[in-house]
N, C-alpha and C positions, 0 to 999 in steps of 0.2 A: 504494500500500500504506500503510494505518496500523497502525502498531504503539503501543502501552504498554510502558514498561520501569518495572519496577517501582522502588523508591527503593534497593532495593540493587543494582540495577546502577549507577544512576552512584555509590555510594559504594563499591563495593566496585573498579568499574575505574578510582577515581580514585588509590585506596590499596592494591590491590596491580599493578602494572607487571607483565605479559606478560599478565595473566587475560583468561579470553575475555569477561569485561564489558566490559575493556579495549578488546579486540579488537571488539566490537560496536559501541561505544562509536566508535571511531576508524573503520570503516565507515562508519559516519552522519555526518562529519564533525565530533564533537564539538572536533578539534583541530582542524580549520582551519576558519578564517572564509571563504574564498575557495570551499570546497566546498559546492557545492548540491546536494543529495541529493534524490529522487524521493518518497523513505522519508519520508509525515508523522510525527510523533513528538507522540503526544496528551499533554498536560501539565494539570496544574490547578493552582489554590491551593493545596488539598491536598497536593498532590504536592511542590509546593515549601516548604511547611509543612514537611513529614516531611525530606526535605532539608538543608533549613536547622537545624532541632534534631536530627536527628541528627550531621550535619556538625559542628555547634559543640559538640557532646558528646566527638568523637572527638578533629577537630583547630582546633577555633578556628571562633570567627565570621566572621573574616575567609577563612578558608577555602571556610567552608561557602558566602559570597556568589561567590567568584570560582565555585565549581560552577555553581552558580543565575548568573549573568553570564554561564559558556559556553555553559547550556541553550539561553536566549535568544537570542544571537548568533550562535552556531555550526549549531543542528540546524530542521532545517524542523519547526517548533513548528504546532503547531494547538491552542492554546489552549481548555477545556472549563470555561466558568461553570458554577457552583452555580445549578441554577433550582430552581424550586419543585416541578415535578416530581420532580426527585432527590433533593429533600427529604422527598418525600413515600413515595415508594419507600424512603428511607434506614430512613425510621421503619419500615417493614413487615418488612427486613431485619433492621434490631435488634430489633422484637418477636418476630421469626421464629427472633431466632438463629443463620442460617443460615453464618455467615462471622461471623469478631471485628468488634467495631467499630470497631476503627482503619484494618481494611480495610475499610469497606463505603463509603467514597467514594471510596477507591481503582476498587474495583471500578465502581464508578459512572461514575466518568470514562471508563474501557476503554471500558466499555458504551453511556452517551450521545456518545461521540465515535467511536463505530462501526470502533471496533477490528479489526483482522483477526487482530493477534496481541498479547497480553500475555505479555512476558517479563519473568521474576522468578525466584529461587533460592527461590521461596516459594510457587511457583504453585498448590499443592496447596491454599491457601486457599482459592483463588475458581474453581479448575476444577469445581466440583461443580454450578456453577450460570450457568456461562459460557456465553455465544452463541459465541465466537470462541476461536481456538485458545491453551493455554495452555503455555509451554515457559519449559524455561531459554535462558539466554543461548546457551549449545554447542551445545542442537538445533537453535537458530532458524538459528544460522550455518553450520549445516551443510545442515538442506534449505532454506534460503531466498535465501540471501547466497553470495556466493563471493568468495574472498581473493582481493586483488587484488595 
């Protein structure tokens, strides 16, 4: 299974304790190094862009890197370059309008990293034009995952 979680998930279950970001978050191993999860977990530059400045917005720089340090260390990462195809698409999205442009490499990553699920508290952005299923963090853990 690949999934996308969008940038407010891991900020939001790094800053509020019980949330079910949190809870997602802790399923995929984000706390422990020792767990290897099944579940790839798509990432980009982008993604750790938005991360890292929102991070250091909320709580510090040095915050926002140890998030971005657990990404990598902790969750089965599959890593999504900027090619020139999704450059090229990019441009077609923002002349098209179809989704903001702060998501449309967001969206891009899901997409050429052949996503099965994107999860976000924000999903409604890119569900209109999605291949793959778009949920919050609650619904994914609830038909996908089971507490363990």
């Amino acid at each position: 299974m690949r999934i996308f979680l969008d940038t407010n998930i891991y900020i939001i279950g790094q800053l509020i304790p019980g949330s079910t970001e949190e809870k997602l978050l802790k399923v995929l191993g984000f706390y422990n190094q020792n767990y290897s999860s099944t579940v790839q977990v798509i990432i980009s530059q982008e993604l750790l862009d938005q991360i890292l400045r929102v991070g250091k917005r909320l709580q510090g720089k040095d915050w926002s890197g140890q998030l971005v340090n657990q990404i990598w260390c902790n969750l089965n990462c599959l890593f999504i370059p900027e090619t020139t195809e999704m450059q090229q698409e990019a441009v077609q999205l923002l002349q098209n309008k179809v989704i903001p442009s702060e998501d449309i490499f967001i969206y891009l990553t899901a997409k050429f990293g052949q996503a099965d699920y994107f999860v976000s508290g924000n999903r409604e952005l890119i569900y209109t034009i999605a291949d793959f299923q778009c949920l919050t963090a609650e619904d994914f853990l609830d038909q996908y995952l089971t507490d363990d």
